[in-house]
C-alpha positions in Angstrom: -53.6 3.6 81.2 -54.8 1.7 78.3 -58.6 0.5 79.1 -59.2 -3.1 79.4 -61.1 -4.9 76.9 -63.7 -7.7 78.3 -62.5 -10.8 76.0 -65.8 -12.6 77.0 -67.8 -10.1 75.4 -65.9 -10.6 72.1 -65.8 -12.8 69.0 -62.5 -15.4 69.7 -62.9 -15.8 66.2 -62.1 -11.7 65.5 -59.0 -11.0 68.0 -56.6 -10.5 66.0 -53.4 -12.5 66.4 -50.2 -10.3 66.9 -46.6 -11.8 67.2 -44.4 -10.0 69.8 -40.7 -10.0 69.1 -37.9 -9.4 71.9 -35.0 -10.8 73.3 -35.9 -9.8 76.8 -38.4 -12.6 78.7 -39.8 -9.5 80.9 -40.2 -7.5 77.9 -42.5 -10.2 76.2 -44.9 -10.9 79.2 -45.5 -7.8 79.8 -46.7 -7.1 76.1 -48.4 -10.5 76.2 -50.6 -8.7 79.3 -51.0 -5.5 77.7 -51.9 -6.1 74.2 -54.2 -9.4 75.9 -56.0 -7.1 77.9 -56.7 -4.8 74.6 -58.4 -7.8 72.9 -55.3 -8.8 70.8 -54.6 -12.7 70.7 -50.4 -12.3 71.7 -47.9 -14.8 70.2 -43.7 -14.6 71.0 -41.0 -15.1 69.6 -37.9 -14.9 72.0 -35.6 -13.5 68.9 -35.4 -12.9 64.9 -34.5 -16.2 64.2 -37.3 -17.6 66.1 -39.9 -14.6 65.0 -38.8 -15.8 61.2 -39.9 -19.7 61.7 -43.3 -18.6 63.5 -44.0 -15.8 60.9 -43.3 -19.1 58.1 -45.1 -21.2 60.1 -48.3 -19.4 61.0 -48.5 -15.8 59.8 -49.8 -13.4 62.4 -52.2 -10.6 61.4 -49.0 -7.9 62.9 -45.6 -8.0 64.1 -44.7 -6.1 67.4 -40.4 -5.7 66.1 -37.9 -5.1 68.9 -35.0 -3.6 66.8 -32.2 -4.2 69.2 -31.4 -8.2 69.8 -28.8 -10.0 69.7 -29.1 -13.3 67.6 -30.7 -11.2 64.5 -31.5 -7.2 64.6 -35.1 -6.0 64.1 -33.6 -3.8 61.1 -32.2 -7.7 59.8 -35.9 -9.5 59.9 -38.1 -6.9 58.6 -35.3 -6.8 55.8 -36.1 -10.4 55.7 -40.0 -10.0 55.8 -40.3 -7.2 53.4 -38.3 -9.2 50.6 -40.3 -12.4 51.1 -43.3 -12.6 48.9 -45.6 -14.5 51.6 -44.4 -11.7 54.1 -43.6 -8.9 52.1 -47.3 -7.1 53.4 -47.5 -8.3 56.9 -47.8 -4.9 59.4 -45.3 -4.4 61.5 -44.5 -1.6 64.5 -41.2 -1.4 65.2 -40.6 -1.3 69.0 -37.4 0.4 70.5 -35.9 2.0 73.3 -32.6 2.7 71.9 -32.2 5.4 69.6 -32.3 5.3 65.7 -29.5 5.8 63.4 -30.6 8.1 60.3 -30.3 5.0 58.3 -32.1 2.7 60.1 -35.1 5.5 60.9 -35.4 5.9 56.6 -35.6 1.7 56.6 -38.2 1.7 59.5 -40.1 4.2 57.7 -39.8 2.8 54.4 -40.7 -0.7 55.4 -42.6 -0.9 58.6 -46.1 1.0 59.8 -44.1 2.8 62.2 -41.6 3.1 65.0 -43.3 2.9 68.8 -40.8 4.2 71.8 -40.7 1.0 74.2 -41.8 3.2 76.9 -45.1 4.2 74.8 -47.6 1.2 75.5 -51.1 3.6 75.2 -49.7 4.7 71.3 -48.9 0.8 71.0 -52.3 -0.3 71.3 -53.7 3.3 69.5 -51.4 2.0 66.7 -52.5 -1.3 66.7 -56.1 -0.5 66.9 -55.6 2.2 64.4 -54.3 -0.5 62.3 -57.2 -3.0 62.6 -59.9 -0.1 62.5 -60.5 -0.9 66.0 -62.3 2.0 68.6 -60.0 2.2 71.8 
């Protein structure tokens, strides 16, 4: 279990902001829970399209990436990101529970900060933390 983080003994002004992108509703509280109890100020985006206008809009310190929806891959936006200029360094773990092709595990690997098995929430957070320097 991934130990809870008191919010009210932190600096609002230091969580860092991470935008959560999957097609499934469930999917997206639960991470909004999980990565809100480790500290992490949670955005989501309900699809690609929709992760692409908040990413433009208000750019997140990291992406959570769900590569299998329906209106616009994962593999399709972080394609997008990575060949932006304002997005091109943005952090993203990928987040899947369907297995990889070879190709699409060489473009994950190329272009994100990892790939996180959906049912792997404790190496979630250890990533993200990892990521932001953050102790667990």
């Amino acid at each position: 279990m991934v130990p809870a983080r008191d919010p009210s003994r932190e600096d609002p002004a230091s969580a860092r902001t991470v935008l959560v992108v999957d097609d499934d509703p469930d999917e997206l509280e639960l991470m909004r829970q999980l990565l809100g109890m480790a500290g992490y100020r949670v955005k989501t985006a309900a699809g690609g399209f929709q992760a692409i206008e908040m990413v433009g809009a208000d750019m997140p310190d990291a992406m959570v990436l769900d590569l299998m929806m329906p209106d616009r891959s994962g593999i399709e936006v972080l394609e997008y990101l990575r060949f932006d200029p304002r997005t091109a360094k943005l952090p993203v773990i990928c987040f899947s529970a369907v297995p990889q092709t070879e190709e699409s595990l060489a473009f994950v690997s190329e272009f994100s900060v990892g790939l996180v098995d959906k049912t792997e929430w404790q190496e979630l957070v250890r990533r993200l933390n990892e990521l932001f320097q953050r102790p667990p």
